[in-house]
Every structure is written in C-alpha cells, then in structure tokens.
N, C-alpha and C positions, 0 to 999 in steps of 0.2 A: 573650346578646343576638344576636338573627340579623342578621343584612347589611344589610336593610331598616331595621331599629330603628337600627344603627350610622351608616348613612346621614342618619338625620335626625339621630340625635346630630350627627355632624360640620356637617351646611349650620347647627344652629340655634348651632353655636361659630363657624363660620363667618362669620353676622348679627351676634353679638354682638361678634366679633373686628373687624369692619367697625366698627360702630359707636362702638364704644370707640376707634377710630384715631380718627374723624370727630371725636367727643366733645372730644376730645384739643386739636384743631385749632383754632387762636385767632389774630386779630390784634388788638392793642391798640387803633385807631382803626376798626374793623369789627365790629358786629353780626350776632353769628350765631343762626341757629334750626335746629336739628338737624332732618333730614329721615331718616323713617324711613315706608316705604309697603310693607305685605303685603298683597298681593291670593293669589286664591288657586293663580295659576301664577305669580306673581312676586312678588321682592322687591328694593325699592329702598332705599338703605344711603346715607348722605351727608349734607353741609352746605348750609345756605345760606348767604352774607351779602350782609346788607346794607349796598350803598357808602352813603355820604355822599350822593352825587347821587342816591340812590333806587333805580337797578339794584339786581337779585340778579343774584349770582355763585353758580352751583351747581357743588358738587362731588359727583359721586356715583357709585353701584355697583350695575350690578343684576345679578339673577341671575333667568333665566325657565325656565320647565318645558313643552317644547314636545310633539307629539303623538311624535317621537321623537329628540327632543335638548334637550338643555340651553345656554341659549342666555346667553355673559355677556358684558356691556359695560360700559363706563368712559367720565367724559366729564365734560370743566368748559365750562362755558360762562355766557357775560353773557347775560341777552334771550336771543334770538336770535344771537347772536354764538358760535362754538365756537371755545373757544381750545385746548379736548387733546377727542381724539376716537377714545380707544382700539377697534383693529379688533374686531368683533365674531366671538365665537370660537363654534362649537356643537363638543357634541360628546354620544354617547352616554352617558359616565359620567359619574355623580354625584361620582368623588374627582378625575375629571379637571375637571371643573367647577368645584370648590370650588380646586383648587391655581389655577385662571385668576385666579376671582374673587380668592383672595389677594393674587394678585402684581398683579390691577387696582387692587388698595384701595393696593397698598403705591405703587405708579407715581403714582395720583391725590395721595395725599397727601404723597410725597416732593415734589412738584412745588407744592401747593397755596400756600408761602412765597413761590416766585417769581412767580407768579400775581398774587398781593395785594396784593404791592410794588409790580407793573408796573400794575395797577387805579390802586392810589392814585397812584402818580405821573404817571397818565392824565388821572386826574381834577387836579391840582394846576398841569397844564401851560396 
C-alpha cells in the first residue's frame, strides 16, 4: 500500500473512531440524533441532543482539506451559545491532522457528561 492509499486508510479509521466515541454518548433524559456530514473537503463527526426545552446541544469534530493544510476543529455549543470551542489547528500533514482530530474527539467527549448535567440543571432551575 503506498502513503497515499495509507492516508486514507488512517482519516477513514479516524471518522469511524470519531463516530463510534459519538455513538457511544448518551444521557438518560436527552434525545440524541447522531450527526455525521462528508462533503467533499470536509468531514463532520458528532451528536446532537435534544433538551427537553427544544434546544440542540451539539457535539462535534471536524476535519477540512484546505488548498494547502488540513484544517481541524472541535466545539459544543447550544443555538447559538458556545460553551467549548476548541483552537482551530492547520497543518500540512495528514498523520498530523488525524492525531489533532483524535485528541479533539477524545477532549469533546470527555467533557460531553459535564456539559449535559449543567444543560439539564439550566433547564430545571
């Protein structure tokens, strides 16, 4: 397999690795609908739920293909509202790209518990 073929091997373990964290991701009194978006210089990796009041809470990951860098972000937000807003990182390579995006899926969704707690108890106040 050459470098190029291995490349895409790793981003489309990479998608799937995202996803199945997202997948993963639950809270008992919240409605979730998986969000999954590949255009064709980007991919977006993440959840949604929906509160009880109607907002969506999004969780998500993306990864873009720029004219020369790879550009990846992380980021939860209500509406309008951003509550994590991970720096957005470019860089030339594609394994440097994929280790960002990992540790952005793993940071969103360590975090996503305390997030959902503090939602509902937003709403309940």
């Amino acid at each position: 397999m050459d470098s190029e073929s291995r490349a895409a091997a790793d981003l489309l373990a990479a998608l799937c690795r995202a996803a199945e964290g997202f997948a993963m991701l639950r809270h008992p009194f919240i409605r979730r609908e998986p969000l999954s978006r590949l255009d064709p210089a980007r991919a977006i990796v993440g959840t949604d739920f929906v509160l009880p009041d109607g907002r969506v809470a999004r969780f998500a990951v993306t990864l873009a293909a720029g004219d020369d860098a790879f550009h990846v972000g992380g980021d939860v937000s209500v509406e309008e509202r951003v509550l994590l807003d991970l720096p957005g990182h470019a860089t030339a390579g594609v394994r440097e790209a994929l280790a960002v995006f990992d540790e952005y899926t793993s940071e969103v969704l360590a975090r996503a518990p305390l997030f959902l707690d503090e939602l509902i108890e937003e709403i309940s106040a």
